[in-house]
N, C-alpha and C positions, 0 to 999 in steps of 0.2 A: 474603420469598423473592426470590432474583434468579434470572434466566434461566439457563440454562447453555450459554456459546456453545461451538460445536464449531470445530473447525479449517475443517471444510469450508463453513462460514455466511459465509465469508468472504472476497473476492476483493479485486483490486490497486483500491486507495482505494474499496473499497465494504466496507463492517460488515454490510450488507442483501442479501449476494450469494445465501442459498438459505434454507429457512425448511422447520419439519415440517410448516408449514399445510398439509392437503392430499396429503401426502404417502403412495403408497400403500406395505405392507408390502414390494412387492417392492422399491420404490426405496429403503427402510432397509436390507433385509438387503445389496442393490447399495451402498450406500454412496455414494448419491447423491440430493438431494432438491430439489425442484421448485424455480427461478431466481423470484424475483420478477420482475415482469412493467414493461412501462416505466411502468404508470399508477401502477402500487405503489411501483415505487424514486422517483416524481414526487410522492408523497405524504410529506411530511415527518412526517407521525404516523405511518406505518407501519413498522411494527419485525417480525422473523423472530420468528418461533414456536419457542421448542426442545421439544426431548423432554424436559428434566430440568427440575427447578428446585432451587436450593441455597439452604440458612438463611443469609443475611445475615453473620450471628457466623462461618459457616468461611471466607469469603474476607476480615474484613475485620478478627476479634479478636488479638490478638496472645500469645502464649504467654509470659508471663513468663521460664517455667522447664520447661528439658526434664522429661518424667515420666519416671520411675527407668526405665519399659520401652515405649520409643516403641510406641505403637500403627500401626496401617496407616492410620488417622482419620490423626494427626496427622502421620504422615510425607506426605498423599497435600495436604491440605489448606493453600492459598497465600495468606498472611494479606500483604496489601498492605502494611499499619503496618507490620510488618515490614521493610517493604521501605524504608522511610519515605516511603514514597508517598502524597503529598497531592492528585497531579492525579486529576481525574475525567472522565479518560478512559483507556483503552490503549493500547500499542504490540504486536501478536505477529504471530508469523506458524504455517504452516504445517510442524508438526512432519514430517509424509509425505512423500515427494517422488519424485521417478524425472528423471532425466536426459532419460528417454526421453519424458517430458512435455509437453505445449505450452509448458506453463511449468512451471520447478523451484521457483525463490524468489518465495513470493507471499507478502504481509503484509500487515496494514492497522492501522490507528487505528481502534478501537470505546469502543464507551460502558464506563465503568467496571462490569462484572462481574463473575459467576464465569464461570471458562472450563476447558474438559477439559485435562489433559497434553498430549494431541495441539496445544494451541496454546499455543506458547509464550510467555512476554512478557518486553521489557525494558523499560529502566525510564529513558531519555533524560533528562541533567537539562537540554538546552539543545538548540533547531533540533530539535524532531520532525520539523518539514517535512520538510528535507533527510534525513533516513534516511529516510523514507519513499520520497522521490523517489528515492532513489539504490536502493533496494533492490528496488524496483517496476520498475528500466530493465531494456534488455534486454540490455546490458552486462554490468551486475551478475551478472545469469540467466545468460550466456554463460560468466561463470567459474565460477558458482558449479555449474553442472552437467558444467564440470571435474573438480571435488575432489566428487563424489559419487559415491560406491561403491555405495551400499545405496539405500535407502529414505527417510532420515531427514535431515532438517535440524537436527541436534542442537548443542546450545550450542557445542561444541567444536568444528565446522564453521565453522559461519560465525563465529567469534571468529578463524580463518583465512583469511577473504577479505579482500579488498585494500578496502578502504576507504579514497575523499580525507580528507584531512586538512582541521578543519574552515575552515584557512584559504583551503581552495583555492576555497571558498565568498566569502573575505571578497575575495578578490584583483580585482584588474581582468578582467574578458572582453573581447577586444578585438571580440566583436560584438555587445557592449553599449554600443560607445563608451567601454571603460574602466570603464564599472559594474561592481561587485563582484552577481556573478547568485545571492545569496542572498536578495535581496528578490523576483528575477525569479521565482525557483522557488516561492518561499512564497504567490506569491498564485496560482499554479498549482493547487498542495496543497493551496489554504484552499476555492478553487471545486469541486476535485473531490471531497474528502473530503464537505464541509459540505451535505448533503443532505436532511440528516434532524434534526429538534427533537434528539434522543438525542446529539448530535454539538455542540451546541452549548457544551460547555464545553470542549471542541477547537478550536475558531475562535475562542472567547476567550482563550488563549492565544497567537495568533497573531496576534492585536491586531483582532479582528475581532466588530460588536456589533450586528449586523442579523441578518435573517431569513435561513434555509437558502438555499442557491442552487436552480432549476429542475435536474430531472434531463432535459439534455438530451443524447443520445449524439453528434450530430455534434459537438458542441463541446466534449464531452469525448475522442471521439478526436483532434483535434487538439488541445488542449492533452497530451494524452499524446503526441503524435507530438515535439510541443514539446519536452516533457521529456528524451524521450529523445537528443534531437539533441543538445539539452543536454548529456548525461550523457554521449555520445560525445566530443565536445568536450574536457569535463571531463576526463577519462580518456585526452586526447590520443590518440584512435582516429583513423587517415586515412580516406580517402572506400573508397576500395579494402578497406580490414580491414572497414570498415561492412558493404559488401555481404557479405562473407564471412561474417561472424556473424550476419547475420539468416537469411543460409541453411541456416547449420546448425541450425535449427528445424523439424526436418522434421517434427515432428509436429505445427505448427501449419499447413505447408504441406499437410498430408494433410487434416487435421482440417475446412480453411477456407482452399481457395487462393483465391479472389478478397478476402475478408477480408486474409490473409497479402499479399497481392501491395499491397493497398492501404493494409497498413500501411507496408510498405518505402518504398514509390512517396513516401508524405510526409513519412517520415521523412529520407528523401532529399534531398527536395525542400526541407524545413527548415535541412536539414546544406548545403545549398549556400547558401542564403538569408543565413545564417551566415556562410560563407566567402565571398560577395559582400562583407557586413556589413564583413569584416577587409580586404578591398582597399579596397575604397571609403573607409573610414572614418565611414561613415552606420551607427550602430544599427544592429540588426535590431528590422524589425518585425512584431508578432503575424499571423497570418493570421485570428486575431478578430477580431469585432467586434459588442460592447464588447470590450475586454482581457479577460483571462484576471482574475481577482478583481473583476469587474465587468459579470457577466454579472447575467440575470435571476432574481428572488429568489422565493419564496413572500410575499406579501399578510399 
């Protein structure tokens, strides 16, 4: 039997974002359940509890041949080999959505399971990092809560958002000194996914053969602040459109204005870091330390 993750188990580079451990009736039938806590998400054997669990053979057997009168079984049930999917891990994100959100587009990388409708998957055959990074920015979230009408982030949605091309990844960043920031982003993604034992054949894809990294949040919001400056950059966003799209988040600025204020503030402060980096012609450099992919590990 596997687990069966929900869409809402899940947040931006966490697979471990809520769990039914614990959880009371009322916060099922709300549609919300208990965040793992920092000692829990610090524990690399700790994995979310679901409500269901599913046979093995329906997410992972393959159907030779349609039956003469498709069942509701076989139409509902996501056979991977089909997919010809051999990694053992996932990519999806969050079927639900609202504009009116903190955040619209939120996805992540999880362990290879069964997972409800409500979360979708695709199937990267190259650079998971980078979709991840890019789909996690606040960028991305900016447009994509553009082209939402309804509720849904449905395949035909976001098969409509703007996505770099993946050379825009391979190209020079002039506040890299020229470095092409596809290596810069991946050891980003590789520290903040890689948290948990479960996640481990995710960072070996990534070229990566050591123990989970420490869940430490200072140092994961600044490597997400990171990212994101990144992802402006990339996106050729000015300093002025920057501020302007992180304020049209008014729902994170309700939800959590000193949070909100202090994500901008270094976001900010990043995006100019950067744009020193291009006058000058000095790199930029991390506000880490160690660097981002070489933070502290689990023993």
């Amino acid at each position: 039997m596997l687990p069966l993750y929900e869409a809402k188990m899940i947040h931006h580079f966490d697979s471990r974002f809520s769990t039914y451990n614990g959880a009371t009736q009322a916060q099922i039938n709300k549609g919300t359940l208990p965040r793992l806590t920092h000692s829990q998400h610090d524990d690399p054997l700790c994995v979310p509890i679901p409500r269901y669990w599913v046979q093995e053979a329906d997410t992972l057997d393959v159907q030779k041949s349609k039956p003469e009168k498709p069942s509701y079984d076989h139409g509902v049930r996501f056979k991977l080999e089909a997919q010809q999917w051999q990694r053992s891990w996932l990519l999806g994100w969050r079927d639900v959505c609202r504009s009116a959100d903190e955040r619209t587009m939120i996805c992540a990388a999880l362990p290879r399971t069964a997972v409800g409708h409500k979360l979708p998957l695709c199937f990267p055959t190259e650079c998971p990092e980078l979709l991840v990074a890019t789909w996690s920015s606040f960028i991305f979230d900016y447009v994509a809560r553009q082209k939402i009408a309804g509720t849904s982030m449905a395949f035909f949605v976001l098969k409509q958002l703007p996505m770099l091309p993946p050379s825009a990844y391979q190209s020079p960043a002039p506040w890299l000194g020229q470095a092409a920031p596809a290596e810069w982003i991946r050891q980003r993604v590789l520290e903040l996914t890689f948290t948990a034992w479960d996640m481990q054949a995710f960072a070996q894809d990534l070229g990566d053969e050591e123990a989970p990294f420490r869940w430490d949040e200072e140092r994961r919001f600044a490597m997400r602040a990171e990212l994101d400056a990144a992802l402006f950059r990339l996106y050729g966003v000015d300093r002025d459109d920057l501020g302007y799209i992180m304020d049209s988040f008014r729902a994170f600025q309700n939800n959590d204005r000193a949070r909100f204020d202090r994500t901008k503030e270094l976001i900010l402060n990043v995006y100019d870091a950067m744009a020193e980096a291009i006058r000058t012609g000095v790199p930029y450099q991390t506000i880490l330390d160690p660097p981002p992919g070489q933070g502290p590990r689990h023993g």
